[in-house]
TORSE-491719 format. One record per atom (N, C-alpha, C, O, CB): x, y, z; residue in three letters. Coordinates in steps of 0.02 Angstrom, whole numbers, plus 32768, in hexadecimal, padded with zeros to 4 digits. Last residue first. Glycine has a CB too. Layout:
BEGIN
XYZALA...
END
This chain:
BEGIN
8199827A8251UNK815D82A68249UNK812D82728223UNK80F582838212UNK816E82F1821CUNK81FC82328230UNK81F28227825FUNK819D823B8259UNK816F8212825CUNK82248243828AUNK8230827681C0UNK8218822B81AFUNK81F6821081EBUNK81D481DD81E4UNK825681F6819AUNK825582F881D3UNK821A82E3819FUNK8201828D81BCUNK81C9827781C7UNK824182E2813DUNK82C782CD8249UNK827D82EF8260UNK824B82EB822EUNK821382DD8243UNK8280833D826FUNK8318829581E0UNK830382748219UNK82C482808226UNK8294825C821BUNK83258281824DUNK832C830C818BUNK82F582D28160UNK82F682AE819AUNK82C082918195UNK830E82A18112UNK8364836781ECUNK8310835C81C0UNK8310833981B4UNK82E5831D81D6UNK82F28375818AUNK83D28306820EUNK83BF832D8237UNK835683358221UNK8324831A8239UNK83FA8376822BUNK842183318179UNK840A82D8819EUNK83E482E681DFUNK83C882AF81E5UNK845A829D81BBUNK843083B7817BUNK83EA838C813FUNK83F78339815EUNK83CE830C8152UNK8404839080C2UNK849183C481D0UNK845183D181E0UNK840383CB819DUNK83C783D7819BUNK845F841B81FDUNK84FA838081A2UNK84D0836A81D3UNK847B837F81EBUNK844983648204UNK84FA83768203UNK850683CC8121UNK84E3837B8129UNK84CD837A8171UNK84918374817DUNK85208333811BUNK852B844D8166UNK84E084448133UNK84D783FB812AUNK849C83E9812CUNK84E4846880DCUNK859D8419819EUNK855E842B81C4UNK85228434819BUNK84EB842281AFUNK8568846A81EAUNK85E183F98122UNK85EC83C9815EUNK85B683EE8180UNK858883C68176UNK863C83C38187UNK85E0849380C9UNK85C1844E80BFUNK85CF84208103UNK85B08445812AUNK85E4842A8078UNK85AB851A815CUNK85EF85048136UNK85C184A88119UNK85998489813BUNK864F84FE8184UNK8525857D8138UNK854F8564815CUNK857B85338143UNK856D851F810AUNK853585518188UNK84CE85BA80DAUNK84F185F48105UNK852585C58142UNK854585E1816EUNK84A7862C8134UNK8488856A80BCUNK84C1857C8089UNK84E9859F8096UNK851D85AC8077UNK84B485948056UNK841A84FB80BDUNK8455851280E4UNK8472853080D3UNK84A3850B80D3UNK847884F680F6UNK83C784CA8043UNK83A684E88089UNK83C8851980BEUNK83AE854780DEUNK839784AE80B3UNK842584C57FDBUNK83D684EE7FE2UNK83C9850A8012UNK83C08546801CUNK839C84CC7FDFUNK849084738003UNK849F84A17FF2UNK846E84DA7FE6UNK848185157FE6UNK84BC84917FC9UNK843684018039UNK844D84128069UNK847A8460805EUNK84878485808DUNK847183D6807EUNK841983DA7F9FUNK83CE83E07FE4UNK83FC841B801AUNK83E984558021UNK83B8836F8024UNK847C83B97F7CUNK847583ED7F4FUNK841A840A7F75UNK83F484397F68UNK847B83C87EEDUNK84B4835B7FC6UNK84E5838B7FB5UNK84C483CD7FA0UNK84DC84057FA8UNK851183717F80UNK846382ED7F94UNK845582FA7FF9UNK849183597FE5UNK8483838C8006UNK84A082898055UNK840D832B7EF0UNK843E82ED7F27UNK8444830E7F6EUNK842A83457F7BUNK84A082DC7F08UNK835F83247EDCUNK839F83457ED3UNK83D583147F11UNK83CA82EF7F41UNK839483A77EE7UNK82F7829F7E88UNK830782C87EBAUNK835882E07E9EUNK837D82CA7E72UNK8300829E7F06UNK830182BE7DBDUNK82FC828C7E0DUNK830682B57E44UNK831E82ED7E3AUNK8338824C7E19UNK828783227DFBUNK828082DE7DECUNK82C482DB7DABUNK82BA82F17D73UNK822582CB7DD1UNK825083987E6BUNK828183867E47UNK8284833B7E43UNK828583177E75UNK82BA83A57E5FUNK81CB838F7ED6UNK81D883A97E88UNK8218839B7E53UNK820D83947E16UNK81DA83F17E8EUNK820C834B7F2DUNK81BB83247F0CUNK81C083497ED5UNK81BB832C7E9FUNK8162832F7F38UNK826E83807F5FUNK827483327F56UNK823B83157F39UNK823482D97F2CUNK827E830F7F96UNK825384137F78UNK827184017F38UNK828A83A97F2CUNK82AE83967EFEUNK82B384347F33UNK81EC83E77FF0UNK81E684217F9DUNK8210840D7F63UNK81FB83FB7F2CUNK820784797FA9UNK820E83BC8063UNK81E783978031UNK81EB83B07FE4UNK81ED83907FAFUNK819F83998047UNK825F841380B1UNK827E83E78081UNK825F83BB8057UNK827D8398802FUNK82A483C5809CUNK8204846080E7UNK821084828097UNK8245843F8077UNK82528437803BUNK824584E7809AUNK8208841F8167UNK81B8841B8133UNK81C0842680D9UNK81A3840E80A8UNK817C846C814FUNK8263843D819AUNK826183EE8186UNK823483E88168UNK822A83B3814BUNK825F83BC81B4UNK827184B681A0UNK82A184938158UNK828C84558165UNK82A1842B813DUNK830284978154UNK821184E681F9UNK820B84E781BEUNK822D84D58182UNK821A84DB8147UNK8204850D81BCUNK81F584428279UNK822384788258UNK81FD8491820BUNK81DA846C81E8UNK827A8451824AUNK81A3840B827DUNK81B1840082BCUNK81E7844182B2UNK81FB846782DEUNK81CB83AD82D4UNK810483E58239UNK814183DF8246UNK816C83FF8274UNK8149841582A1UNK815583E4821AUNK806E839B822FUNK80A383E38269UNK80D983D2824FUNK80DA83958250UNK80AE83E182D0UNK7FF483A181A3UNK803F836F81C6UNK805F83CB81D8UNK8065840281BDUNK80898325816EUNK7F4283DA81A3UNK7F9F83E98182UNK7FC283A881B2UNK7FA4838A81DEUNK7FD3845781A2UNK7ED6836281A8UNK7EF5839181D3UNK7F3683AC81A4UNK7F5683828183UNK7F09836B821EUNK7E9B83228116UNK7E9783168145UNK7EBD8356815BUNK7EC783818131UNK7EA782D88151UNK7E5D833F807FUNK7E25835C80BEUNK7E588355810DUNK7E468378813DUNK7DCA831780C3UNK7EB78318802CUNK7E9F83678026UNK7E6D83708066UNK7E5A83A78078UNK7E7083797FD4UNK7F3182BC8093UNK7F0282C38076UNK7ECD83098072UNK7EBD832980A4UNK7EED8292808AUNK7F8F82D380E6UNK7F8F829080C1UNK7F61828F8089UNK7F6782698059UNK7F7C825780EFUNK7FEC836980B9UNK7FC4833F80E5UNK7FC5830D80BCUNK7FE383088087UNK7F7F835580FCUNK804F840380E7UNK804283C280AEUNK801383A180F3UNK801083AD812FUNK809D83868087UNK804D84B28092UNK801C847580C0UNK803F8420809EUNK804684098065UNK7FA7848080A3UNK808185548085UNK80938517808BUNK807184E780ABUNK807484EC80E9UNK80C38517809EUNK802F85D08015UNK804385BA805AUNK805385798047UNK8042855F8012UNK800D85C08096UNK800785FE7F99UNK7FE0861C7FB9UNK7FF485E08009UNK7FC585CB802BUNK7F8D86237F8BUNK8028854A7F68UNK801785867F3FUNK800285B47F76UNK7FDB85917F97UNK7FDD857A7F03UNK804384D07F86UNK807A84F07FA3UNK805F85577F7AUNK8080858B7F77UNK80DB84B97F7EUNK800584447FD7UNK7FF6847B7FC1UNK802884B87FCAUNK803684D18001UNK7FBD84847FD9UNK801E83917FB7UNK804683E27FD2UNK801E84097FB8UNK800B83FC7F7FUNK809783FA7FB7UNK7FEA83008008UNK7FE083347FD6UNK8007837D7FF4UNK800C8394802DUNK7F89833D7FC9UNK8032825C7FEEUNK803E829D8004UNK800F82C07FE3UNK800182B07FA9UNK808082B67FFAUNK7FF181B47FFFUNK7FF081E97FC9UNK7FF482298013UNK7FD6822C8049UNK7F9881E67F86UNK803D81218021UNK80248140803BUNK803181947FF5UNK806181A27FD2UNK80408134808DUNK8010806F7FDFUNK803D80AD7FCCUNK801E80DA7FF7UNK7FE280CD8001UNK803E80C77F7BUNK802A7FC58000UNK800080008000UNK802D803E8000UNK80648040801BUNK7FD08000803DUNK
END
């Protein structure tokens, strides 16, 4: 069984399981925005080129950690 995301990203950020159910909390706003460019860019972008988006203002070795960090808290969520 497949589980279906829906994003609404026009006029604000929502994802849920479904167009009626509750938004999904996340827990952070980069662990929510890391959905954006892994569902739109096909193929996803590599862990280098996620962690160069979100982080950029900090040295590469801390932008991975802290995109291994989100996708923990995404996957957890």
């Amino acid at each position: 069984m497949s589980a279906v995301l829906h994003l609404d990203l026009l006029g604000g950020y929502r994802a849920s399981a479904g167009p009626d159910d509750p938004p999904i909390d996340f827990p952070t706003k980069k662990s929510a925005l890391l959905l954006v460019p892994i569902v739109i860019d096909q193929p996803a972008p590599s862990r280098d080129r996620l962690a160069a988006l979100l982080w950029s203002n900090r040295q590469e070795q801390q932008g991975r950690g802290s995109l291994r960090q989100a996708i923990f808290t995404m996957r957890t969520t």
